[in-house]
RODO-2510 file (C-alpha; in nm, 4 decimals, decimal comma):
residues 153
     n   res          X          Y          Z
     1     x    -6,5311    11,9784    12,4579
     2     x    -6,6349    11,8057    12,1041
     3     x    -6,3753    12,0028    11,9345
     4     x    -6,0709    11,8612    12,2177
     5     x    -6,2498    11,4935    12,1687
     6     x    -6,2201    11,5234    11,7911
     7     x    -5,8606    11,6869    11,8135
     8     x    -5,7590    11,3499    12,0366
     9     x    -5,8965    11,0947    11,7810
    10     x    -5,6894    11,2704    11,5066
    11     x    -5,4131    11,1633    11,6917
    12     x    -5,5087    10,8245    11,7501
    13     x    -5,2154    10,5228    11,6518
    14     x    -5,3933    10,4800    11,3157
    15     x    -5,3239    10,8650    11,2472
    16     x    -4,9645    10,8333    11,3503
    17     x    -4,9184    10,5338    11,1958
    18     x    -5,0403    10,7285    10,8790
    19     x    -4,8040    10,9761    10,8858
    20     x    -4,5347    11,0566    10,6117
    21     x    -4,2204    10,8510    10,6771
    22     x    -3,9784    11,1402    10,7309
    23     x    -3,7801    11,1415    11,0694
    24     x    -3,6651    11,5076    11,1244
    25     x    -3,4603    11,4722    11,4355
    26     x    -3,6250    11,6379    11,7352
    27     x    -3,5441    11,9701    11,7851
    28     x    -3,4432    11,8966    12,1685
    29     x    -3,1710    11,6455    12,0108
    30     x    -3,0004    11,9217    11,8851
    31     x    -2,7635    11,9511    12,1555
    32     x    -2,4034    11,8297    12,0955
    33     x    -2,3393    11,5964    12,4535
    34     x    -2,6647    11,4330    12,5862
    35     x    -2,6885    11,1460    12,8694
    36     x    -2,7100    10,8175    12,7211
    37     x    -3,0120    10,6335    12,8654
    38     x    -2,9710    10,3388    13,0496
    39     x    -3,0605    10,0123    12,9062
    40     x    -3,2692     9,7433    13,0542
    41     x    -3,1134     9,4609    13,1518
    42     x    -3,1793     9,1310    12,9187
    43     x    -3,2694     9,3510    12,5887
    44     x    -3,1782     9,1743    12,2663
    45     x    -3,1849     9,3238    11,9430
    46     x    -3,1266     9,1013    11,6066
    47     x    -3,2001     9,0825    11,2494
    48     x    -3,4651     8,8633    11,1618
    49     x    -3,3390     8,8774    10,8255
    50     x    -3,1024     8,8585    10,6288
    51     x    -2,9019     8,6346    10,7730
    52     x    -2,4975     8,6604    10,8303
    53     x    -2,3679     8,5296    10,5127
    54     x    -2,6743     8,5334    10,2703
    55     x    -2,6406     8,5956     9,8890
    56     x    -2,8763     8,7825     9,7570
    57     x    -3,0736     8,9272     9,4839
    58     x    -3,1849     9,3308     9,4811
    59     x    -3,3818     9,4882     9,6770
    60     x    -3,3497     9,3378     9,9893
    61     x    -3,5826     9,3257    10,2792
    62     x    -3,4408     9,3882    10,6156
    63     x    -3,6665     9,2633    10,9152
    64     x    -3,5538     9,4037    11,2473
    65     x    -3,6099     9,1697    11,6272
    66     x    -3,6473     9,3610    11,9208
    67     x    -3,6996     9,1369    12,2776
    68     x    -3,7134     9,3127    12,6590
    69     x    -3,8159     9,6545    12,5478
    70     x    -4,0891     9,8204    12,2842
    71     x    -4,1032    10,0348    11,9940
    72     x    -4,1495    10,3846    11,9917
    73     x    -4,1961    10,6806    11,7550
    74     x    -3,9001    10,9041    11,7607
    75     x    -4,0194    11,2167    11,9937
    76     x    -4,2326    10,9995    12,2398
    77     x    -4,0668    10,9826    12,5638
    78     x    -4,1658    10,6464    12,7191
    79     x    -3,9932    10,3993    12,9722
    80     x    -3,8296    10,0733    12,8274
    81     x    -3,9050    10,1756    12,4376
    82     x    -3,6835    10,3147    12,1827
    83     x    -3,6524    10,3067    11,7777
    84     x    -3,4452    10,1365    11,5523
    85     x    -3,1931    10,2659    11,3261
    86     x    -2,9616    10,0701    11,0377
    87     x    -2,6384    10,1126    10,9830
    88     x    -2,5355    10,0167    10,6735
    89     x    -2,1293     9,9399    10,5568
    90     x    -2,0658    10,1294    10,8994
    91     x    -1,7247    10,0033    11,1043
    92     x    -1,7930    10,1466    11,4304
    93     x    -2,0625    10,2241    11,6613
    94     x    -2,1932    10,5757    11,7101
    95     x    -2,0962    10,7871    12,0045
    96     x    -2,3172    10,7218    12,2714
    97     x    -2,3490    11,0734    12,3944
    98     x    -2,4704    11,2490    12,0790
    99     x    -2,7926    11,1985    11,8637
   100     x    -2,7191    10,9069    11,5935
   101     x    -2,6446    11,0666    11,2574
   102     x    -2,8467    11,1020    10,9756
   103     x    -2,7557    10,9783    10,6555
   104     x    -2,7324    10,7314    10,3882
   105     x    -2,5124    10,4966    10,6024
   106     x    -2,7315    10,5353    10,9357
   107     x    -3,1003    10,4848    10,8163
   108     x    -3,3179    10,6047    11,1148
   109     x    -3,6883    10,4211    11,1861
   110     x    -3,8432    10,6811    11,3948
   111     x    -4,2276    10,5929    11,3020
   112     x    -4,1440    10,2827    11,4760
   113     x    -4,0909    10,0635    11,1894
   114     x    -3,9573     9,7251    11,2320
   115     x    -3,8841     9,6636    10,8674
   116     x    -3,7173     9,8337    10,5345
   117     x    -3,6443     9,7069    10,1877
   118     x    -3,3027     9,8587    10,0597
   119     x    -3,1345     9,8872     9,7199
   120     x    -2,7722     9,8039     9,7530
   121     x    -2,5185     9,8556     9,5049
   122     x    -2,3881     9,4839     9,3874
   123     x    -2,0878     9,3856     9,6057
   124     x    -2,0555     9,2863    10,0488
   125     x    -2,2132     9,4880    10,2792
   126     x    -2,2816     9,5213    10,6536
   127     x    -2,5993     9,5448    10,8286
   128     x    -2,6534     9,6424    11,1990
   129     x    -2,9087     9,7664    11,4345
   130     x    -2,8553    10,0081    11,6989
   131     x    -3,1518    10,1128    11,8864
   132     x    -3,1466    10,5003    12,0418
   133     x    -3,4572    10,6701    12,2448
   134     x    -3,6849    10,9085    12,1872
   135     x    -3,4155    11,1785    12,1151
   136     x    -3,1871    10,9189    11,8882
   137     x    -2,9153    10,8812    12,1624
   138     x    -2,7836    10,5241    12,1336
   139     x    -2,8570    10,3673    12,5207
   140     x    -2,5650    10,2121    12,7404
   141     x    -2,4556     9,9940    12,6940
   142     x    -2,5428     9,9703    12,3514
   143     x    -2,8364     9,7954    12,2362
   144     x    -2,7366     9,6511    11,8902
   145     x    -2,8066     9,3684    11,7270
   146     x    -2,4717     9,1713    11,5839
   147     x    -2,3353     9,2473    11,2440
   148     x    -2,4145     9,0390    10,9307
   149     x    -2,2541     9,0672    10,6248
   150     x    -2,4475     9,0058    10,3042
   151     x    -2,3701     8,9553     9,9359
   152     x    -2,6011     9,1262     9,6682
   153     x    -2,6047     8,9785     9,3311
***
């Protein structure tokens, strides 16, 4: 009984919230068609920051919004939450039916964060938030935020 009670606080929010910010997809996402939760209604996802339009200098903080739903780690299977993930320089939206890629265009935020600072090569870019569930399937409709475009000194 000690040893389950000391096994639970281990895994208490400040533990998870300690842990190494890797995001291995879940090995359940692994199939190649999944069903694309359904989103709430009234769910708004934004970018706090930057803003559409901004110049700016290296690195660059990006601050993510999230209003009708919560944040949740990747892997935790819980009503109305999901996790963010940033596309960056990317055209097109994601097929809803598969698990949102992983790479250096789409930058996955499955320890729940709700903020990233990224070095960008001088030039335009695009920034855009698409928020997926617990197994990284983008929800439908989509839940993304609108795209800004930036300029990095």
């Amino acid at each position: 009984m000690r040893l389950t009670a000391i096994a639970l606080m281990m895994l208490s929010p400040v533990a998870l919230a300690q842990a190494p910010a890797t995001d291995p997809a879940p090995k359940s996402a692994t199939p190649s068609v999944l069903a694309s939760p359904v989103a709430p209604a009234g769910v708004e996802l934004y970018l706090i920051s930057p803003k559409d339009g901004e110049t700016l200098s290296g690195p660059v903080t990006v601050r993510f919004g999230l209003k009708g739903m919560g944040v949740a780690p990747a892997g935790i299977k819980m009503d109305k939450t999901g996790h963010h993930h940033l596309l960056v320089d990317v055209d097109t939206l994601p097929p809803q039916d598969q698990p949102i890629a992983m790479d250096e265009r789409h930058l996955h935020f499955g320890g729940g964060q709700t903020e990233t600072t990224l070095t960008l090569a001088p030039g335009k870019h695009t920034l855009q938030l698409l928020l997926g569930d617990y197994l990284h399937v983008p929800f439908n409709p989509p839940i993304a935020s609108s795209r800004v475009t930036i300029t990095v000194k």
